[in-house]
Each structure stands twice: as structure tokens, then as C-alpha cells.
C-alpha positions as CSV (number, residue, x, y, z in Angstrom):
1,X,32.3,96.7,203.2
2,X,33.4,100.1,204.6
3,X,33.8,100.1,208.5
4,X,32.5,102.6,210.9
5,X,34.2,104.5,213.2
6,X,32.3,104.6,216.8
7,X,30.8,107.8,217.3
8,X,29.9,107.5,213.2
9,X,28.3,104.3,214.2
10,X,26.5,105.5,217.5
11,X,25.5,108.1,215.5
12,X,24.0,106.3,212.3
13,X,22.3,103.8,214.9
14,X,20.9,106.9,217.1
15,X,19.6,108.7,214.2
16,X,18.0,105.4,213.8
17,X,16.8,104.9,216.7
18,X,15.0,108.3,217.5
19,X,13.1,107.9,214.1
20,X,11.6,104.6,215.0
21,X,10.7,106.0,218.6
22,X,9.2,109.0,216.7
23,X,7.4,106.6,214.0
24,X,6.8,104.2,217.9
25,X,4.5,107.9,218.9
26,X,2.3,106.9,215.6
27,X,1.5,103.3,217.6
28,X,1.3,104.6,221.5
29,X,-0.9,107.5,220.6
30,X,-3.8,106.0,218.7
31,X,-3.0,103.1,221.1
32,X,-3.8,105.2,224.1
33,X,-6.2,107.2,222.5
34,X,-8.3,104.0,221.3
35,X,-7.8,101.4,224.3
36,X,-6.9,104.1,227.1
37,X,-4.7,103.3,230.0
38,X,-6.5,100.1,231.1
39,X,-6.1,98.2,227.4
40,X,-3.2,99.8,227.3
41,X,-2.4,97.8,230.5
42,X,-4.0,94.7,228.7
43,X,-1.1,95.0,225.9
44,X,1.9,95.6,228.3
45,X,0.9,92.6,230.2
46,X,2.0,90.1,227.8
47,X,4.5,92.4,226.6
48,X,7.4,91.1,229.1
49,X,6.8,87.5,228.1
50,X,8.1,89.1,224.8
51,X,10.7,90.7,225.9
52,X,11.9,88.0,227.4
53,X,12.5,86.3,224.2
54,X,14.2,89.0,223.1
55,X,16.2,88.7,226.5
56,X,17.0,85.5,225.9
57,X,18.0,85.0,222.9
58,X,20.0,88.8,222.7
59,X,23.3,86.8,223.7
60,X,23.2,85.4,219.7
61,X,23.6,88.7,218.1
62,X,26.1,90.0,220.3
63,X,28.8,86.7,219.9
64,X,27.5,87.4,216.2
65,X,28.8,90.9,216.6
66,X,31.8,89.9,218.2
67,X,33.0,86.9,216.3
68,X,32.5,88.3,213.0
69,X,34.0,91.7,213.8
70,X,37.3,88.9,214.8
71,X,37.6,87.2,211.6
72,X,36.6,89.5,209.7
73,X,39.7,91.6,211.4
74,X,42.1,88.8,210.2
75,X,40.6,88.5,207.0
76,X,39.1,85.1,207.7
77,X,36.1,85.7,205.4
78,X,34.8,81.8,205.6
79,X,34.9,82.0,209.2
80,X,32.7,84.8,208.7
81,X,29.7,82.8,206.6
82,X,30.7,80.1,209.5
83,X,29.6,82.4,212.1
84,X,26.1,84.1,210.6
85,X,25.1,80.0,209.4
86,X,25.5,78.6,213.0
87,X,23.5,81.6,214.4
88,X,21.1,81.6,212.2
89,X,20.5,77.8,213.0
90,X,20.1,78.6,216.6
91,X,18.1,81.5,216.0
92,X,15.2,80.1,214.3
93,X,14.8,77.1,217.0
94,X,14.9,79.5,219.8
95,X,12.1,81.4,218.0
96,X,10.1,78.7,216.4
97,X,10.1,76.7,220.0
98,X,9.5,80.1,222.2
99,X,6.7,80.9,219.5
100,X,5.0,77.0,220.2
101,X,5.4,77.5,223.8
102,X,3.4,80.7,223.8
103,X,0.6,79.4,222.0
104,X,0.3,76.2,223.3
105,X,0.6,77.4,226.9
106,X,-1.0,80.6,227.1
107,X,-3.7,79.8,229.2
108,X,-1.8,78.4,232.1
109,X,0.6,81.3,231.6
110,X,-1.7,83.8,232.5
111,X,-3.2,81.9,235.6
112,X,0.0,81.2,236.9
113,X,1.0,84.9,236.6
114,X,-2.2,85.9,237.9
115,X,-3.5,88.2,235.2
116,X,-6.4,89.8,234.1
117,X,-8.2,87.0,231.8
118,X,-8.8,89.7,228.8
119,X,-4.7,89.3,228.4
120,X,-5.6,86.6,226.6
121,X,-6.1,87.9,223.0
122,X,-2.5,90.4,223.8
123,X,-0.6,86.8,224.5
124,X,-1.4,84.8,221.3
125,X,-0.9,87.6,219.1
126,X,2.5,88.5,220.7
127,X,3.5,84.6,220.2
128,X,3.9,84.8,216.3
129,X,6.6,87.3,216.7
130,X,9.6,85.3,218.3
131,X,10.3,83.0,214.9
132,X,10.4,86.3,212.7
133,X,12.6,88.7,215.5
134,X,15.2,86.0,215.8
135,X,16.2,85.4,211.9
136,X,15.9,89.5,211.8
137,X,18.3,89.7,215.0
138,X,21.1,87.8,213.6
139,X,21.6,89.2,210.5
140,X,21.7,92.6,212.2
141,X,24.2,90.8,214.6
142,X,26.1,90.0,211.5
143,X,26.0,93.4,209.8
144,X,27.3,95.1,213.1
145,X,30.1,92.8,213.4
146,X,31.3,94.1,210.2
147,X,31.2,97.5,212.2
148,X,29.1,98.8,209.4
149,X,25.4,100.2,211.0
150,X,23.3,101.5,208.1
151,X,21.5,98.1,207.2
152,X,20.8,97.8,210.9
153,X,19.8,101.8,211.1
154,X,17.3,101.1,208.0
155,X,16.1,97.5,209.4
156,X,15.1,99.4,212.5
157,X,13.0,102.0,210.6
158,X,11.3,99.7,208.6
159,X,10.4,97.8,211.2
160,X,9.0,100.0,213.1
161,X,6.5,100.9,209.9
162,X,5.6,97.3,209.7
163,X,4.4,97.7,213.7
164,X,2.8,100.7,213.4
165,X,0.5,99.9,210.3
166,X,0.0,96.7,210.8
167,X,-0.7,96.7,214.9
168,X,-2.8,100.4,214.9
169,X,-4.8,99.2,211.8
170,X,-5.9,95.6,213.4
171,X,-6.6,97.7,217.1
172,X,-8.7,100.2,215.1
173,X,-10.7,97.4,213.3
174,X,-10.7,94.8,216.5
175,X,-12.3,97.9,218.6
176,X,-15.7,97.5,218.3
177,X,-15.6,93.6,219.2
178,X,-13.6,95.1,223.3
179,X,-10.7,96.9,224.4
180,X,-9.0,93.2,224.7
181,X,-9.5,92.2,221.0
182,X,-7.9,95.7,220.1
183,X,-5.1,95.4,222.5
184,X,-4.6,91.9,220.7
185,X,-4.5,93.5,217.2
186,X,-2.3,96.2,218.4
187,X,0.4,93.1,219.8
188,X,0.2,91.4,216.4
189,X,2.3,94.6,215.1
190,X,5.4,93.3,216.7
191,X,5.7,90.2,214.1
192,X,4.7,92.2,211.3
193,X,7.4,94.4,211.7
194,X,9.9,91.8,212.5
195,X,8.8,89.9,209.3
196,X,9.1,92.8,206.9
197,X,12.8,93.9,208.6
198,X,13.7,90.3,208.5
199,X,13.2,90.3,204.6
200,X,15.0,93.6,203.6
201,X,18.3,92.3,205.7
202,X,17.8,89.2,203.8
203,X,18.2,90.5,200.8
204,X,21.3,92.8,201.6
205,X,22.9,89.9,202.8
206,X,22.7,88.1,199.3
207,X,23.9,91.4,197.8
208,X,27.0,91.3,200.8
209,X,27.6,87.7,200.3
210,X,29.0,88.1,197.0
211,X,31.3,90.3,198.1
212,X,33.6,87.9,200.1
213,X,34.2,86.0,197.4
214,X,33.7,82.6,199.3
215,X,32.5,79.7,196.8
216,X,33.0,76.7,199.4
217,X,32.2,76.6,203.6
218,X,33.2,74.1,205.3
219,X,31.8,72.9,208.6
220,X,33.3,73.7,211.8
221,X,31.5,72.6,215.6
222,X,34.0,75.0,217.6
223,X,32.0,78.2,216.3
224,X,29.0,77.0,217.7
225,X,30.8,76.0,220.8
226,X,32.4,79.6,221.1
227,X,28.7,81.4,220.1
228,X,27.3,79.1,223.1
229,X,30.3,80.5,225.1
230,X,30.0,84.0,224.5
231,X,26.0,83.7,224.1
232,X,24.6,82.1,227.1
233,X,26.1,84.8,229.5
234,X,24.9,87.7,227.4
235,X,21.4,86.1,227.4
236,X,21.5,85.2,231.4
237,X,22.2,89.0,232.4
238,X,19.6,90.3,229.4
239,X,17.2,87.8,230.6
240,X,17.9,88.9,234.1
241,X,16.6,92.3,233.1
242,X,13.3,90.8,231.1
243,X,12.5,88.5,233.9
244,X,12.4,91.7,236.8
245,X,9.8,93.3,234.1
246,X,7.9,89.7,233.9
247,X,8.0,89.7,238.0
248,X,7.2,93.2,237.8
249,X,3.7,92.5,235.5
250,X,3.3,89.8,238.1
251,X,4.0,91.6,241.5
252,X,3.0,95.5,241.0
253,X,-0.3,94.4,240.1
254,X,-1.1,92.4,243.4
255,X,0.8,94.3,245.8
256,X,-1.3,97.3,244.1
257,X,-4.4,95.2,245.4
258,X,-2.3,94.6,248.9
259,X,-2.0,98.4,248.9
260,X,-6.1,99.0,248.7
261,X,-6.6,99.4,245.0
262,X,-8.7,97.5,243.1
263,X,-8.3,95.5,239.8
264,X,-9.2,98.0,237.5
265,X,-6.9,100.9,239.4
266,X,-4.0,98.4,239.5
267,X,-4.3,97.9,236.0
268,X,-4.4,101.8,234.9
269,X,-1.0,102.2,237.6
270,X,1.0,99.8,235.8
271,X,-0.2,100.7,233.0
272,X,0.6,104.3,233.1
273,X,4.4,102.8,234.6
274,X,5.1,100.8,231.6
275,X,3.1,101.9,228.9
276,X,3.9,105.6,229.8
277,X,7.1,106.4,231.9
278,X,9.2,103.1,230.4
279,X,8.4,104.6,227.0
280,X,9.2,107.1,227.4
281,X,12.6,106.9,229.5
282,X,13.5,104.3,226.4
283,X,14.2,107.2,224.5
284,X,17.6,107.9,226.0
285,X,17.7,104.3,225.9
286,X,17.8,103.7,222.5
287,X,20.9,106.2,222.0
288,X,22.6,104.0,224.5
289,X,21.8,100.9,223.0
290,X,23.1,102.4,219.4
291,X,26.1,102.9,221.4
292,X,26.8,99.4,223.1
293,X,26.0,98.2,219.2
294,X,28.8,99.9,217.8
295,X,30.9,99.5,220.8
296,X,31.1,95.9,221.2
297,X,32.7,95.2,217.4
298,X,35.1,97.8,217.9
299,X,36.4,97.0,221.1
300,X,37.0,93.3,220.4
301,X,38.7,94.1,217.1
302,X,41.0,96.2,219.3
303,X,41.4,93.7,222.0
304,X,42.3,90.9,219.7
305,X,44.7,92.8,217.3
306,X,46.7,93.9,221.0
307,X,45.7,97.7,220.5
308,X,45.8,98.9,224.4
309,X,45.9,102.7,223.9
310,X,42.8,102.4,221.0
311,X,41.2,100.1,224.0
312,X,41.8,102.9,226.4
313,X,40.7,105.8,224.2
314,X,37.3,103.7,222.9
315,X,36.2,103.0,226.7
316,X,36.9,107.0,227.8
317,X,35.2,107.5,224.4
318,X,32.5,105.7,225.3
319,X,32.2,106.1,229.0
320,X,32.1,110.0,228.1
321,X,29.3,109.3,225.2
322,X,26.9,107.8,227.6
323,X,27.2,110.2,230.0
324,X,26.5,113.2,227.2
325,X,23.4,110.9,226.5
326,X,22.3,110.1,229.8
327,X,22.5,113.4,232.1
328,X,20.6,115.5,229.9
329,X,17.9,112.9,229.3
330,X,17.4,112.4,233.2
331,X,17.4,116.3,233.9
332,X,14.5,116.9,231.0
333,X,12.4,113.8,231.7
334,X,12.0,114.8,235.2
335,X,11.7,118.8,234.7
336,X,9.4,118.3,231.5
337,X,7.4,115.1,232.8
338,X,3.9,116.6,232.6
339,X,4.3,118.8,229.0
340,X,5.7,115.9,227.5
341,X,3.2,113.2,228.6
342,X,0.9,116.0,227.6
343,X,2.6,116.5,224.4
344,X,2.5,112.8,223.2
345,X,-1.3,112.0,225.1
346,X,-3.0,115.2,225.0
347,X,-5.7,115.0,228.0
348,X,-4.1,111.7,228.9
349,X,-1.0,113.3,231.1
350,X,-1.8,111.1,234.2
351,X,1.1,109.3,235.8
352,X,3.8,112.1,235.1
353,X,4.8,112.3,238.6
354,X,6.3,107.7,237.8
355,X,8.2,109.3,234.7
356,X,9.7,111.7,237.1
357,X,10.8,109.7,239.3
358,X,12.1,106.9,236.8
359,X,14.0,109.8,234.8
360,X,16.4,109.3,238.0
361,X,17.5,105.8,236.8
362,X,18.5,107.1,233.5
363,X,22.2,107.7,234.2
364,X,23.0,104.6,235.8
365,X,20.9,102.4,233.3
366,X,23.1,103.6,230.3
367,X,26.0,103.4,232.9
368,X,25.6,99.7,233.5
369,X,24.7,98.5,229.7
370,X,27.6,100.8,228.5
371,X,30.0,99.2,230.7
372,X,28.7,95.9,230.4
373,X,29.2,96.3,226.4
374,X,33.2,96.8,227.1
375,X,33.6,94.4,229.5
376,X,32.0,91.8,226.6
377,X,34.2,93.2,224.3
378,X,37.2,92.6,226.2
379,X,36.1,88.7,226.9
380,X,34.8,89.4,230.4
381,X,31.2,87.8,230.0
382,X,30.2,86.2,233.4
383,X,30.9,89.0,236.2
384,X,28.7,91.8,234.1
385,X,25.7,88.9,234.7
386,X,26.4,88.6,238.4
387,X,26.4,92.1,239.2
388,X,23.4,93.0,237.0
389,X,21.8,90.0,239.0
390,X,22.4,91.3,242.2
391,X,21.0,94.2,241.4
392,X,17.7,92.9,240.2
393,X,17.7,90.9,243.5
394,X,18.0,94.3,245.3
395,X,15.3,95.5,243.0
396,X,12.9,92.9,243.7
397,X,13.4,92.9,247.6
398,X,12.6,96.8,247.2
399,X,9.4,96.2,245.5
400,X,8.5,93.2,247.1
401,X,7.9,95.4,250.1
402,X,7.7,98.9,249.1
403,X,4.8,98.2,246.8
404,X,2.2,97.3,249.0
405,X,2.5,100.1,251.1
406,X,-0.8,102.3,250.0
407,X,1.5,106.1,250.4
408,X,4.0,105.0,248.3
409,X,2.0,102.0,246.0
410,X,3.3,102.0,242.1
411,X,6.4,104.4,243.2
412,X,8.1,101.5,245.0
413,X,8.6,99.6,242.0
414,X,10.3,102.6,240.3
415,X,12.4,102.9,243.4
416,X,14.0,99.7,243.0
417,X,14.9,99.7,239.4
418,X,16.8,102.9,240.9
419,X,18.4,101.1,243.9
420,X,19.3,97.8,241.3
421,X,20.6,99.8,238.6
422,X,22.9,102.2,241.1
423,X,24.2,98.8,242.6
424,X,25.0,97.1,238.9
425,X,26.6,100.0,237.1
426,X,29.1,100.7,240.5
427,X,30.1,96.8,240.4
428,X,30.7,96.8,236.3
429,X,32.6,100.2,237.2
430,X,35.1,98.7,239.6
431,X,35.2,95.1,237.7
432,X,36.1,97.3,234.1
433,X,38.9,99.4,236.7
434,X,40.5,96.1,237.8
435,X,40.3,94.2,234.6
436,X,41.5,96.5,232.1
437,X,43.5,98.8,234.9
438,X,42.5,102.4,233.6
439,X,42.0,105.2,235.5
440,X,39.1,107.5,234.0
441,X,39.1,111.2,234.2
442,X,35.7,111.6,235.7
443,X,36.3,115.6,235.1
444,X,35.9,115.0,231.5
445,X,33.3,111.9,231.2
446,X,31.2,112.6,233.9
447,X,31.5,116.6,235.5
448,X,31.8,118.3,232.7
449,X,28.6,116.8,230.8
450,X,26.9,117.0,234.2
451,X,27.5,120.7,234.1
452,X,27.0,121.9,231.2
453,X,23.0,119.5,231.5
454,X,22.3,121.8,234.5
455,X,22.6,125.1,232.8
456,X,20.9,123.7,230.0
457,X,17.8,122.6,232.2
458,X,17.9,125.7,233.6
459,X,17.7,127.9,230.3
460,X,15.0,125.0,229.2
461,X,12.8,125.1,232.5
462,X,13.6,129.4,231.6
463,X,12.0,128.8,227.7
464,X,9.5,126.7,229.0
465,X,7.5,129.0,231.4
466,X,8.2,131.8,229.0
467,X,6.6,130.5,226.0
468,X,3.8,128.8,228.2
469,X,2.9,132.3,229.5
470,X,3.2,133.8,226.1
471,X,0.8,131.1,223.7
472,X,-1.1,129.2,226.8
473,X,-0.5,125.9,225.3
474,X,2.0,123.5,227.2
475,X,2.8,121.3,223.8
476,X,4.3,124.9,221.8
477,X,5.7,125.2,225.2
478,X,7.5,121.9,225.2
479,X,8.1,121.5,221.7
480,X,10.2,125.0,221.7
481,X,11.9,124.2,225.2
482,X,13.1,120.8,223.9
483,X,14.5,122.0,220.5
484,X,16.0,124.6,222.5
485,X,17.6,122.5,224.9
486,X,19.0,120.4,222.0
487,X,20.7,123.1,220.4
488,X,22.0,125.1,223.9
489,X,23.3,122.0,225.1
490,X,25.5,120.8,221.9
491,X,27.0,124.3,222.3
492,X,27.6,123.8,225.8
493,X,29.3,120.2,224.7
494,X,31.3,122.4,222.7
495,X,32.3,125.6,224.6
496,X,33.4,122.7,227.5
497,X,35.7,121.4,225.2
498,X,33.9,118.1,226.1
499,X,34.6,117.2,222.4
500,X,36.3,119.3,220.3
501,X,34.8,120.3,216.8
502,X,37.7,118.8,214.8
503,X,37.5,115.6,216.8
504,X,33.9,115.0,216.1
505,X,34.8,115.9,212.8
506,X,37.4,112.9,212.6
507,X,35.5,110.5,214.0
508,X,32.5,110.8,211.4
509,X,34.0,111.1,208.7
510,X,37.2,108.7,209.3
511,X,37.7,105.3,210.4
């Protein structure tokens, strides 16, 4: 199988990524338009529980990722089918006991969390999807670690079908019986996509199987010793993450009552924070995380075969890349907050001034997971934990008493995903100085990009108000700022010199 190189990768996996957040738009707009902020509040309620799954058990795919891309550098093609085997073993009871767990204990789940009882229906659905996400999660685990992204790219897409016309068709018929039962429906989407993802890397696998040319495997315990090894401390920090959003969905909402609000208010607030402004600050996100995928293989291959320059240039590389994602992002989000929440909920806008303000943790989100992607690559799994830790300890202290206060109310919670995130991607920053002693030219990675994002804004914010006062409609307005911006900005990245046109060229097309 032909490998990728990493900005080919990123790229692939990007592409990928913005078409299932564009197909994800053909889910949260009916959704919103159907159940409204408060079902909409219903669905994200159970929604960390999920995500904690997927938290959990994220540590598998990346060892996948990273022990495969390491035998498969060496040519060791049995260690290989070793790898995907043991995974896939450990995948299925993760999600098949997570899965039994969430159905058997849903009930006391939601008292002890303290939720609204209609999260009921939202829960059970969301249970089923755990067994079919984890066999779908380690094949694409597998796939990346061969450092080729296309059957991950397409897995993605198709998934994301599978959710959108599966969990908008079972809201839309469910409506009639309550907002709850739809909100239910709508979760059930998240299995069905896994399911039909699941079966088309299934069957690309067979095809790939063949083609290592491996009639016997044999046995061997030390590969599931070393996926445990590399695995757990992935999943602790990922879980770290999933379990602030859980304490989040348990928190916000009672410090919102602390605060003077009532149930139904405190509902719509956290609702418009996660089913709006995390939505749509995962857009950036999912560039990053297509970056981190393709990162991880390539980095360990490097670091194993004792490649220190191709080290150094992939972590500039990629330290440079997530700041070209991440500045631009922040500086849009937060100057376009109301036309684009407008844009993707016409008449349902409310809650643009959270997106603001959450557009501010961009950079140092994609900062931290970027970082924390090449210190795993290198080996260095355990310290990238503790400092992501500390900063969701930071993060819950902030909301913890920030929240209640009735001026500030749901803006304390974004505050301390700022604060947490600042502290965790400055402490992976320093760790990746000391452990791989690199100096990085901030002029390039981090200036530069910043620059050339501020004239862009500026031009954008320019196009905006033009167009606005030309057609009176702020989604023409939006639509032409943002595909203006695109453009201005990749010839900014280009009359910077912050990469060169040949270079680009070389990367995409060559290994």
C-alpha cells in the first residue's frame, strides 16, 4: 500500500473531515429546527457519556497507528495482522461492556448526574453505538498506521451519511410522540453510522489482507502488553478531556440554577454552549485532528528508523500546520459569530456571543492535541496526560466558581476551557523542548500565520459589511466573506513564504 506524505495526509483526512461536518449541518439544522434549543439540550446531555467511550477507548487506535506504522517500517508484515487481531479483541469488549453498562444503568445514571428525566430516551439510544464505533475505530487505527488516509477519509464520510439519515429520519418520525422521543431518534444516528463505516473498512481490509501475503499468524502476548502500554495513557488524557464535558453536563446546569435561572433556561444555555458554539468551534477541530492522524505514524516511523533531522522538520512541519489551521479559525469564529450561527440556524442565532468567546480557545486546543500527537510519536505517553490533567483541574476550579455567578453564568464554563487549555499546550510546549531539544522558529510557525490571519480578518470583516449593505441578507453576506477569506488567506500563506508553492507541491505529490 502506497504511503502518504504528511501534509498529503492532513490534507486527504481534512478534506474529509470538512465534508462530514458539512453533511454534520444536514443533522444539527433539522435537529434544531425540529427539537429547538431545549431537545437539543435533551440530545447533548447524554452525548458526553458517549464521548467518553470514545475517550476511553481512543488510546487503541492510536498504539494501532503507531505499532503498525513500526513493523510495517521494518517489513514485519505478521507483526502487522498481530497488531490489528489483538486490538480488535480489545475493542469489541470495551464496546460490548460500555454498550451493557449504558443500558442496564441508565436510570441511576441520570439521577446521579442530576438530569432532566426526558434524557432518558437520548441515553438508551446513544448506548447501542459503543460495540459498532470500537470495531470501526481500529481498523481506521490500522489503515493510518500504514500512513495511507483514504479508507479513513471515505469511512468518515460514509459515516456521517449513516447519522444523518438514520438519526434526522427517526427525530422527524419520533416528533409527534415529544421533543424527548425525537431527541432519542436523533441519538440512535450515532450507531447507525458507526455500523455502516464499520462494514465498508471491513471489507477493504479483506481486499488489504491479501496483499501481505501472510498465510500463517502466530500468537504473540507482548503485542498486547505493548498496545496496553501505549493505550492506557492515550485513553487517561482523552478521557480526561470527555470526563470535563461529562462534569460540564453535570455542573453548568446546576450552577446555572445557583445563578437564578430556572430548569428550562439552564437547559436552552447549555444547550446553545454545546449544541451550538462546540459545533461549531469543532470545525477547526477536525483539521487538527486529521493532522495528529497523519502525524503520529509518521513521526514514530522516523523515531524508530533514527531519522533526527526528518523528526525535526515533521514537528516544525506540523507545529507550523496547526497554527495555519488554528489562527484563522479563532479570528473568523469570533468576528463572524452571529452570520454564521445565523447562516447554519436561520432565526435561531441565539448564543453567538458563547461561540465568541470559545473561538478564543481555538489556538491553544489544536496547540495542545498537536503537540501531544509528537510527543506520542516520540514514546513520551504519560507527561502529555499529566499536563492535559492539570489543566482540566484548572478548568473545573474555574467553572466550579465562575458559573454560579448570575453576570457571568454559562460564560464561566467557556472561560475555563480557555484557562485549561492555555495551561496544557504551554506544559506539552516546554516537555516537547526538553525531550527532543529543538528550538522552534516561532517567526515562521507562529508570527507569520498570525499575521497574515489579521489582514485577512480585516479584508473579511471589510467584505462582510459591504455585501451586507449591498443584498440586506447576513447569510450572502457570510457565505461571500468566508469564501473570500479562504482564498485571501492561502495567498497571504503564500506571499509570506509561509510555505513555498514548490514545497506544497512536493509534499502532495511525493512521499
Amino acid at each position: 500500500m502506497k504511503k502518504q506524505s504528511l501534509i498529503k495526509g492532513t490534507f486527504i483526512l481534512g478534506l474529509a473531515g470538512i465534508i462530514s461536518k458539512f453533511l454534520g449541518l444536514f443533522f444539527r439544522w433539522p435537529l434544531q429546527m425540529l427539537i429547538g434549543d431545549e431537545g437539543v439540550g435533551y440530545y447533548q446531555m447524554s452525548f458526553p457519556l458517549y464521548m467518553f467511550f470514545i475517550a476511553a477507548a481512543s488510546g487503541i487506535p492510536v498504539a494501532i497507528s503507531k505499532m503498525v506504522s513500526e513493523r510495517n517500517a521494518i517489513n514485519d508484515h505478521e507483526g502487522v495482522i498481530q497488531v490489528l487481531r489483538k486490538a480488535m479483541l480489545l475493542m469489541f469488549i470495551l464496546g460490548a461492556g460500555f454498550t451493557a453498562i449504558l443500558l442496564i444503568f441508565s436510570r441511576p445514571i441520570i439521577a446521579f448526574l442530576k438530569w432532566d428525566e426526558k434524557s432518558y430516551y437520548s441515553l438508551v439510544s446513544i448506548a447501542f453505538a459503543p460495540i459498532f464505533i470500537s470495531v470501526m475505530s481500529a481498523f481506521r487505527g490500522f489503515f493510518q498506521g500504514l500512513q495511507n488516509m483514504n479508507y479513513t477519509a471515505i469511512s468518515q464520510v460514509i459515516e456521517q451519511i449513516g447519522r444523518v439519515i438514520i438519526g434526522v429520519g427517526l427525530a422527524y418520525i419520533l416528533l409527534p410522540k415529544g421533543i424527548e422521543y425525537s431527541a432519542g431518534g436523533a441519538a440512535l444516528g450515532a450507531a447507525a453510522g458507526g455500523l455502516f463505516a464499520g462494514i465498508y473498512l471491513l471489507a477493504k481490509y479483506i481486499k488489504i489482507r491479501k496483499e501481505f501475503k501472510v498465510n500463517t499468524v502466530h500468537d504473540d502476548i507482548d503485542i498486547m502488553n505493548k498496545l496496553l502500554y501505549i493505550a492506557i495513557p492515550v485513553s487517561l488524557g482523552a478521557a480526561a478531556s470527555s470526563i470535563m464535558s461529562l462534569i460540564d453536563s453535570a455542573i453548568v446546569p446546576q450552577k446555572l440554577l445557583q445563578a437564578g435561572f430556572n430548569y428550562k433556561q439552564a437547559t436552552i444555555l447549555y444547550g446553545q454552549l454545546t449544541g451550538k458554539a462546540f459545533i461549531m468551534i469543532n470545525v477547526p477541530l477536525t483539521l487538527s485532528a486529521a493532522l495528529c492522524a497523519s502525524l503520529m505514524p509518521i513521526i514514530a516511523e522516523a523515531y524508530i528508523l533514527n531519522r533526527r533531522f526528518e523528526v525535526m522538520n515533521k514537528v516544525d512541519l506540523a507545529i507550523k500546520l496547526s497554527m495555519v489551521i488554528a489562527l484563522p479559525s479563532c479570528l473568523g469564529l469570533y468576528n463572524l459569530a452571529y452570520p454564521i450561527l445565523n447562516l447554519i440556524f436561520p432565526g435561531q442565532s441565539d448564543g453567538f456571543k458563547i461561540l465568541q468567546y470559545s473561538a478564543i480557545s481555538v489556538p491553544f486546543i489544536i496547540l495542545a492535541q498537536t503537540s501531544t500527537a509528537i510527543l506520542q510519536g516520540v514514546g513520551e505517553y504519560i507527561m502529555p496526560i499529566v499536563n492535559l490533567a492539570i489543566g482540566c483541574a484548572i478548568k473545573t476550579a474555574i467553572t466550579l466558581q465562575v458559573v454560579s455567578i448570575p453576570s457571568i453564568n454559562i460564560y464561566g464554563a467557556v472561560i475555563g476551557s480557555i484557562c485549561g487549555y492555555i495551561v496544557a499546550s504551554m506544559l506539552n510546549m516546554i516537555l516537547l523542548k526538553r525531550k527532543l531539544k529543538i528550538n522552534i522558529n516561532y517567526f515562521q510557525t507562529v508570527i507569520k500565520p498570525a499575521f497574515a490571519s489579521t489582514l485577512m480578518i480585516i479584508i473579511v470583516v471589510i467584505i462582510y459589511m459591504n455585501v451586507y449593505n449591498y443584498t440586506i441578507s447576513s447569510r450572502i453576506a457570510c457565505l461571500a466573506a468566508i469564501l473570500s477569506g479562504i482564498i485571501v488567506y492561502g495567498i497571504f500563506v503564500f506571499i509570506f513564504r509561509i510555505f513555498k508553492y514548490d514545497h506544497v507541491k512536493n509534499r502532495i505529490f511525493r512521499r
